[in-house]
KOLTORDREN-81983 format. One record per residue (C-alpha): x, y, z; residue in three letters. Coordinates in steps of 0.05 Angstrom, whole numbers, plus 5000, padded with zeros to 4 digits. Example, Ala and Ser with C-alpha at 12.3 -4.5 7.8 and 13.67 -1.06 7.14 Angstrom:
BEGIN
524649105156ALA;527349795143SER;
This chain:
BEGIN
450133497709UNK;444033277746UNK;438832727722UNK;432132987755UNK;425332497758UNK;418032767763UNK;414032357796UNK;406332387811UNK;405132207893UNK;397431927878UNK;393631787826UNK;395832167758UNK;392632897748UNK;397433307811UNK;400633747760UNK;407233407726UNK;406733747661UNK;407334467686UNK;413334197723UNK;416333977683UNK;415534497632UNK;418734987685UNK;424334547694UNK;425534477621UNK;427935097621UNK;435234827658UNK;435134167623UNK;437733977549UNK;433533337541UNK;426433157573UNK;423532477566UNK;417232097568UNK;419331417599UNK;413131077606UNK;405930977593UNK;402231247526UNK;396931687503UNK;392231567563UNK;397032147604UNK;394832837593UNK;399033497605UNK;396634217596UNK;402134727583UNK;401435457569UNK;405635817529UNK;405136507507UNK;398236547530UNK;396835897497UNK;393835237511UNK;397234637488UNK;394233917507UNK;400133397508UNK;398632597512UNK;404132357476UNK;410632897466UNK;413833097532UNK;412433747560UNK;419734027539UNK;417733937463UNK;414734687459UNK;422634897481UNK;426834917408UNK;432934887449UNK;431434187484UNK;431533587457UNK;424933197475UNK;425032377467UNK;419631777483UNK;423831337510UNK;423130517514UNK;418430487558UNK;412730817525UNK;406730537489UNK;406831027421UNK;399931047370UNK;403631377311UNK;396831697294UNK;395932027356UNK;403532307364UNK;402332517280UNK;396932987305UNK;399433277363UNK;405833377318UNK;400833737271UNK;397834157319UNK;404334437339UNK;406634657268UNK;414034937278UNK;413435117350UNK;417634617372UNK;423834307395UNK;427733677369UNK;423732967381UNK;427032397382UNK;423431597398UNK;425531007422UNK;426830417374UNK;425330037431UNK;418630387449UNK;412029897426UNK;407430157378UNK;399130177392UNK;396229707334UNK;389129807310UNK;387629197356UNK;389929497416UNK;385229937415UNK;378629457397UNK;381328947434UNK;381529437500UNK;374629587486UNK;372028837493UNK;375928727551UNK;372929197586UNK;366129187566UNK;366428367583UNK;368528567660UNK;361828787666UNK;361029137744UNK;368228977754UNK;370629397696UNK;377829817720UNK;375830547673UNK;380930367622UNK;381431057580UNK;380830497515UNK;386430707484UNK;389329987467UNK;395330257537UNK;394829517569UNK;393229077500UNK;399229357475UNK;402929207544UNK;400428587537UNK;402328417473UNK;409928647500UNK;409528137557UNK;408427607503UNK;414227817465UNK;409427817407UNK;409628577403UNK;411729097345UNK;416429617362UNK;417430317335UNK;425230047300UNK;420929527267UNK;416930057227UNK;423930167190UNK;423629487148UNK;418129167115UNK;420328387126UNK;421028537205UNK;412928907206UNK;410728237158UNK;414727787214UNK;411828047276UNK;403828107252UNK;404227427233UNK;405227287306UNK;401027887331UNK;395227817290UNK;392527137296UNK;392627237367UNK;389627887372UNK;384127747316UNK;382427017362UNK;381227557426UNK;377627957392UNK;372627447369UNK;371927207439UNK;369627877455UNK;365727857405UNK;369528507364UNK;367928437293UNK;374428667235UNK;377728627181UNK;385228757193UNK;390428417151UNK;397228327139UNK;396628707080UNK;392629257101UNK;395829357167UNK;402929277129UNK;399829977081UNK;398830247161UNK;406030167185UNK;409630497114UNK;405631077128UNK;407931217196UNK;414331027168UNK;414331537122UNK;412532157176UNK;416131827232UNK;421431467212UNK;426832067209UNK;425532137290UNK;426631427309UNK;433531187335UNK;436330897404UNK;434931407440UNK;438431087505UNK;445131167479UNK;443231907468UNK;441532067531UNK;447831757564UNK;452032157520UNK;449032727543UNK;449732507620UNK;456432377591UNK;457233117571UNK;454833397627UNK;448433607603UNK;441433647658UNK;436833107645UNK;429633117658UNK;425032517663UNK;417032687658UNK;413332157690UNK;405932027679UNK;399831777718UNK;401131767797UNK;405131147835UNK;398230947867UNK;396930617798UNK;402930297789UNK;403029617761UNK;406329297823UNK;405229787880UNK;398930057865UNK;391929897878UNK;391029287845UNK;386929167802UNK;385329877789UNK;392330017761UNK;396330277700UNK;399329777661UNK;406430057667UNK;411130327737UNK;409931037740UNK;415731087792UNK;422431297793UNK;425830617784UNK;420530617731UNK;423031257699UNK;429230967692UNK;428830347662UNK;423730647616UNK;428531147587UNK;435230707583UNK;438130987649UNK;442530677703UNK;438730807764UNK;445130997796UNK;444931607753UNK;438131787782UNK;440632107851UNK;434232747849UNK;426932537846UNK;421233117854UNK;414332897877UNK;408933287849UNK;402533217892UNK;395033567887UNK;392333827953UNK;385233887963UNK;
């Protein structure tokens, strides 16, 4: 058994994906650990193209079992689509209970804070990554286990929402979310999503447990890293190895091989 890390040496973009897509190949689970949508991997399979933000790069393998662990940011529409695009060439997902979910806000509310930063603005990718992060930190978040009950989504956007909605009119972001309407959101990614989502950290130790090869995919570079990189033109998460870790419900003492992937130019 051997628990192996990819990690990107500068700034995102040095070739991860088609790592760890070769190394899939030896491994029975590969897993996102942090970050969201605002990572991109190409892999090529068969002669084609397929553009991954979301799944890790081991979901096009039927034979691994692919999970977005804790430590991701997940929009359920965005993972829906690439889960569409893929049809039936594809492996076993799995998600994190524990991984936070990218609200409509996130998203609007990452546009204002941008835009109000003026010639000091960082090139978010406006994807709602650091809102959501935010809203984590704050422990005012909504997580992927809380799309499973109705009472829990109604308990956490009446703490979400009234602080989200009173950013957004500071930044000047008109809309009309609700309770209600948002509440109609979260059944329907209940509905397409809910069969995948479980604790996926007590899956992956049984399969350390087992024996089985374990690979972590990390995303962006560690020169964005939230406490190492270059601040404030960071990520909003640790794209590192102790990072990898604690974002997929591993001991770090079960980490003992990292691989650095790194673009020469």
């Amino acid at each position: 058994m051997k628990v192996t890390t990819i990690i990107g040496a500068q700034w995102g973009d040095e070739g991860k994906g088609k790592v760890t897509d070769y190394l899939a190949d030896d491994s029975k689970v590969v897993a996102r650990s942090q970050g969201g949508n605002n990572a991109g991997h190409t892999i090529v399979v068969d002669g084609k193209k397929h553009k991954l933000h979301l799944l890790p790069s081991g979901i096009l393998r039927k034979d691994v079992v692919s999970v977005i662990g804790n430590g991701v940011v997940v929009n359920p529409d965005v993972l829906l689509k690439e889960l569409d695009n893929l049809e039936s060439e594809r492996g076993q997902l799995l998600i994190s209970d524990r991984a936070h979910v990218i609200m409509p806000y996130h998203k609007l509310l990452d546009g204002g804070e941008e835009s109000s930063k003026g010639k000091s603005m960082i090139g978010t990718t406006g994807n709602g990554i650091g809102p959501c992060y935010s809203d984590k930190a704050s422990r005012i978040g909504i997580r992927m286990g809380d799309l499973l009950d109705d009472d829990t989504i109604i308990e956490r956007l009446e703490k979400a929402l009234p602080r989200n909605q009173a950013l957004l009119d500071h930044y000047g972001a008109p809309n009309d979310f609700t309770i209600d309407n948002l509440l109609v959101l979260c059944r329907k990614w209940r509905d397409k999503l809910g069969e995948y989502i479980t604790d996926t950290s007590l899956l992956i130790s049984k399969h350390i447990a087992s024996g089985d090869n374990i690979l972590l995919e990390g995303a962006q570079g560690v020169h964005i890293d939230i406490e190492y990189g270059t601040y404030p033109f960071v990520t909003s998460s640790s794209p590192t190895t102790a990072g990898a870790a604690l974002g997929s419900g591993i001991a770090p003492s079960k980490l003992p091989m990292s691989l650095v992937s790194q673009k020469h130019t």
